[in-house]
N, C-alpha and C positions, 0 to 999 in steps of 0.2 A: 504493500500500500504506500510506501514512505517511496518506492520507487516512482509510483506512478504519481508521486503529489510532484517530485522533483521536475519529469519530467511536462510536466503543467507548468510549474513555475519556470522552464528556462524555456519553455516555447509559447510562454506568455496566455496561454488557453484562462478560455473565460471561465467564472465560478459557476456558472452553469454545466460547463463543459466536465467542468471535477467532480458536480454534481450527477453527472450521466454516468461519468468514467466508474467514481465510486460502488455508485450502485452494483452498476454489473461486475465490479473489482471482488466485491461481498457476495455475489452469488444469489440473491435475494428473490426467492418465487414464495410468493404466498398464495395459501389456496382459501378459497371460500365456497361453501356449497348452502344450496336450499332455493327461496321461494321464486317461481318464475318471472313472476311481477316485476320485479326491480331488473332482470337479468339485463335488459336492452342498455338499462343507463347504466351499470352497473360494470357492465363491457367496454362500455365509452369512456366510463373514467379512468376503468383501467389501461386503458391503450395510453389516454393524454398524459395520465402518472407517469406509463413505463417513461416516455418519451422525455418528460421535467426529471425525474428522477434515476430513472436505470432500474426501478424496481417492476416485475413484476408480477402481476396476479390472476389467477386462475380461477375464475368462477361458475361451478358448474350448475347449470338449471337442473335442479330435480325434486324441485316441491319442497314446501315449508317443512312438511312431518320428516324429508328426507335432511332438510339442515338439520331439525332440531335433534335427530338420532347421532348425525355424523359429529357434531359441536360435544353433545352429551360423552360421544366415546373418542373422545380428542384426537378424531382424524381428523380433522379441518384444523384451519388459524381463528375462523370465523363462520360460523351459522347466521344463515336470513331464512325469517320468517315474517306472514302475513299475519298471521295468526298468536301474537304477542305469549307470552308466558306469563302465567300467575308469578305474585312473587313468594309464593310457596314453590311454586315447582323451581322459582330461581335458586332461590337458600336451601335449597335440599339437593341442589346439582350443582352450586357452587359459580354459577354463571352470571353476567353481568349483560342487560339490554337497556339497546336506546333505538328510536326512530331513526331514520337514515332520507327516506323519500317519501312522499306523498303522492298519491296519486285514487284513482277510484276503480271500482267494478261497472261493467259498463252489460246487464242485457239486451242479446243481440238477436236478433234476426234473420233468415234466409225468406222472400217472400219477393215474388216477381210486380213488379208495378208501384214501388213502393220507394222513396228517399230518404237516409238516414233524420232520423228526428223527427220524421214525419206523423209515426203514431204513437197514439199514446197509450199508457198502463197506470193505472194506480198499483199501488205493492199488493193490494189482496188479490189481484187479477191475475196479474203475474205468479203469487202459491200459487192459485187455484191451476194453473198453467200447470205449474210444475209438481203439482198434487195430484195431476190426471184428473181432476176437477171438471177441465177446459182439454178437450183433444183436437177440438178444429176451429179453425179460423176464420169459420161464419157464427161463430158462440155471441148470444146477444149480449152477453158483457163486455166484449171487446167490440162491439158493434158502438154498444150506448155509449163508450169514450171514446168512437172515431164517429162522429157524426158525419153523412155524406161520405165515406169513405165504403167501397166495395169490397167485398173480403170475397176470395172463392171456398166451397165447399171441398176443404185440402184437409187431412188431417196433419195433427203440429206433432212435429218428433223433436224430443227433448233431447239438446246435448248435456251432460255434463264431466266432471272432472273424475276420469278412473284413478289419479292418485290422491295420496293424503294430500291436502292443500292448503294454503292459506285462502285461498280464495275463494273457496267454496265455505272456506271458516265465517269472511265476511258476508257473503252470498245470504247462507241461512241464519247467520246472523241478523241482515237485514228483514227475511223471511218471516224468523222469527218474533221480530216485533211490529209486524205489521200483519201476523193474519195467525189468530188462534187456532182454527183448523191446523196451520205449519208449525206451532209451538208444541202440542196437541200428538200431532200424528210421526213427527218428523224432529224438529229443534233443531242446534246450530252443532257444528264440529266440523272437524276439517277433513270428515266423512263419514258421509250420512245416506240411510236408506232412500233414494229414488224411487217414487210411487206411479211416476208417471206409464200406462201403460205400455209407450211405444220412447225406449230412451235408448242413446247409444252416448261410450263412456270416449274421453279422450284423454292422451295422459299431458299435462302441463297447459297451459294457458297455449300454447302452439296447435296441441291436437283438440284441444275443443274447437279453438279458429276452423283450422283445419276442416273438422267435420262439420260448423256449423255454413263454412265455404260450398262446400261439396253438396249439402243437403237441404233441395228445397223444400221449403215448409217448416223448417228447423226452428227452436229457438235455444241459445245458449248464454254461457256470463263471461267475461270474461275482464281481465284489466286493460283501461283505457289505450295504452300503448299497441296494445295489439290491432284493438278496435285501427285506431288510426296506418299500422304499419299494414295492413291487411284491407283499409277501405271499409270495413265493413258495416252495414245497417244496423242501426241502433234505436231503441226506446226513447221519447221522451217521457220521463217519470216524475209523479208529484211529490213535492219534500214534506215534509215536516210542520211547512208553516201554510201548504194547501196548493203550490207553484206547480206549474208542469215547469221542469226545465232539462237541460241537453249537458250530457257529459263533457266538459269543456273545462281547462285549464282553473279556469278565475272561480266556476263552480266549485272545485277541492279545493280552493286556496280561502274560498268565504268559509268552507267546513273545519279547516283547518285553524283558522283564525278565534274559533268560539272554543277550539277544547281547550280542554284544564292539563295539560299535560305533568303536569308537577304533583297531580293530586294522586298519582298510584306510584309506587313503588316500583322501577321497571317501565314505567311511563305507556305501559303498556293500554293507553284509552283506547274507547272507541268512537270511531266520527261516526257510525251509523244515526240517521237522524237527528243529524247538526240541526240548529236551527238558523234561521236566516232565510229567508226570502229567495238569493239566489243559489243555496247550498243544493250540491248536489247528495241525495241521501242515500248513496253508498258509498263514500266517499272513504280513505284508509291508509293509513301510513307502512311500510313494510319496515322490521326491526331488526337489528344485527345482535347476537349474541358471541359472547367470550368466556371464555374459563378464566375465573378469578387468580386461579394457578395454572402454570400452564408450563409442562416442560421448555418449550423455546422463548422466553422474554423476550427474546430479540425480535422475534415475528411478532409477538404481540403490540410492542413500541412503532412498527412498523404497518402495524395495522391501522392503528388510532392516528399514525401521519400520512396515511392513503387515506382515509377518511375526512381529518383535518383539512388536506387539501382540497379533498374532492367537496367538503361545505364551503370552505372560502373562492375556489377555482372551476367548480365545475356547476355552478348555478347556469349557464345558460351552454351547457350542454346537456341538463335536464329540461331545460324547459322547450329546447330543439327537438325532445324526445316526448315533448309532453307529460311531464313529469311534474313537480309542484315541489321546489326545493325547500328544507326546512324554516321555519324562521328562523331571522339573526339569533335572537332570544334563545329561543329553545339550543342551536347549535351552541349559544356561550355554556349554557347552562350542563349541555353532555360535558363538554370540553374542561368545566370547575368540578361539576359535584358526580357523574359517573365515573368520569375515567379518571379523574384521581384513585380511587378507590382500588386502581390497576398497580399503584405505586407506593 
């Protein structure tokens, strides 16, 4: 290392350049696995990182239940999850969470004649949907909230998510407080019994797209990102405070803006049914977890400085991604009173 600072210094190479040199001089690959959601921006900041620093990271999509197994049996540097952790389940594994990004669940649609935003769902329409309630698309419930709108006599095939998920955690999350029949027969977890009778399963926020791409008449959930990387048609759905409105940026950043994030342990809230007039209400943050001990300290310090960066430098490489980057606030507050507690 002492060789390669020399050779910086007599060939006059910038501190940036020492700063690239170094990194790959240390060897440094960190890995991260878990919730699909964040994967798109998550990749982005990883590439800009390696690029400022020489370090870098590895992060594989494979559903929240799959971070939060690998983090637990300390194969990873870092576990992400949609689907937050009690702070029982934290102090019993010895693990430390914080939010990372913001963003929403967005249900979606295959239906020929029809432009994203176009129709509407209240949340109990949408169970009933996915309770096998509702199988086709001339159902006078969905009629009575698309006035003037045509619907054909199709029946609706239900995608949802065949692995453990985060997303599927906030899905029937959402489900769950908006239609007691879905509390009832069904409730929230990051997998759950599918009632509907015609469903077919996909595995990560890619293969629900996927199959809800491929299959008309479909409806599926999935997070905002994809919606947009894939085009796909989308619900307008009513919040909280009685709005219909459209999965869109400033929507999670108004949901964002009302939680209490400091008031759980683990920070672990939920934006389901934010209030606010333009809140979209499935709106959700994805979290990163750490092992309080962790054989490699070095990877861990290096984890909380790709992440450090990635809040102060990569804000508008999430929001290119449609993403909804933390507030100032809340990133000071990881940065003093979580990850202290690393040290």
């Amino acid at each position: 290392m002492l060789h390669i600072i020399l050779i910086i210094l007599r060939k006059g190479f910038s501190i940036g350049c020492f700063m690239l040199l170094s990194g790959y001089a240390l060897g440094i690959e960190l890995t991260g696995a878990g919730a699909t959601f964040p994967y798109p921006v998550y990749g982005a900041w990883a590439a800009a990182y390696e690029k400022a620093s020489g370090v870098k990271l590895n992060y594989q999509s494979i559903g929240s239940s799959g971070g939060v197994r690998q983090i637990k049996a300390k194969t990873v540097d870092f576990g992400a999850t949609d689907a937050p952790l009690s702070p029982e389940d934290l102090d019993k594994s010895g693990l430390l969470q914080f939010p990372a990004i913001i963003g929403g669940t967005v249900p979606v649609f295959n239906l020929e004649g029809f432009k994203a935003g176009e129709l509407r769902l209240s949340g109990a329409v949408l169970a009933d949907i996915f309770l096998g309630n509702i199988t086709n698309w001339d159902d006078p419930k969905i009629r009575l909230l698309n006035p003037g709108k045509k619907f054909p006599n199709q029946a609706i095939t239900v995608v949802h998510r065949a692995d453990g998920s985060g997303t599927t955690f906030n899905f029937t999350d959402y489900l769950t407080s908006v239609s007691k029949d879905w509390a009832n027969q069904v409730g929230k977890g990051s997998a759950v019994k599918w009632l509907a009778p015609t469903t077919v399963g996909g595995k990560g926020n890619e293969g629900v797209a996927a199959n809800v791409l491929r299959l008309n008449g479909s409806v599926g959930y999935v997070e905002y990102a994809y919606v947009k990387k894939n085009k796909m048609l989308y619900f307008s759905m009513t919040n909280a405070d009685g709005y219909y409105v459209e999965p869109k940026d400033d929507a999670f950043a108004f949901a964002a803006s009302s939680a209490d994030w400091f008031s759980v342990k683990g920070m672990g809230i939920s934006m389901i049914g934010a209030k606010g007039a333009k809140s979209w209400p499935i709106s959700t943050a994805s979290f990163i977890l750490l092992q309080k001990e962790n054989a490699k300290p070095e990877n861990i310090q290096q984890v909380l400085k790709f992440f450090d960066w990635s809040f102060k430098n990569g804000k508008s490489i999430a929001e290119n991604l449609d993403y909804v980057p933390l507030p100032d606030n809340v990133a000071q507050y990881i940065r003093k009173e979580v990850w202290a507690q690393l040290r």
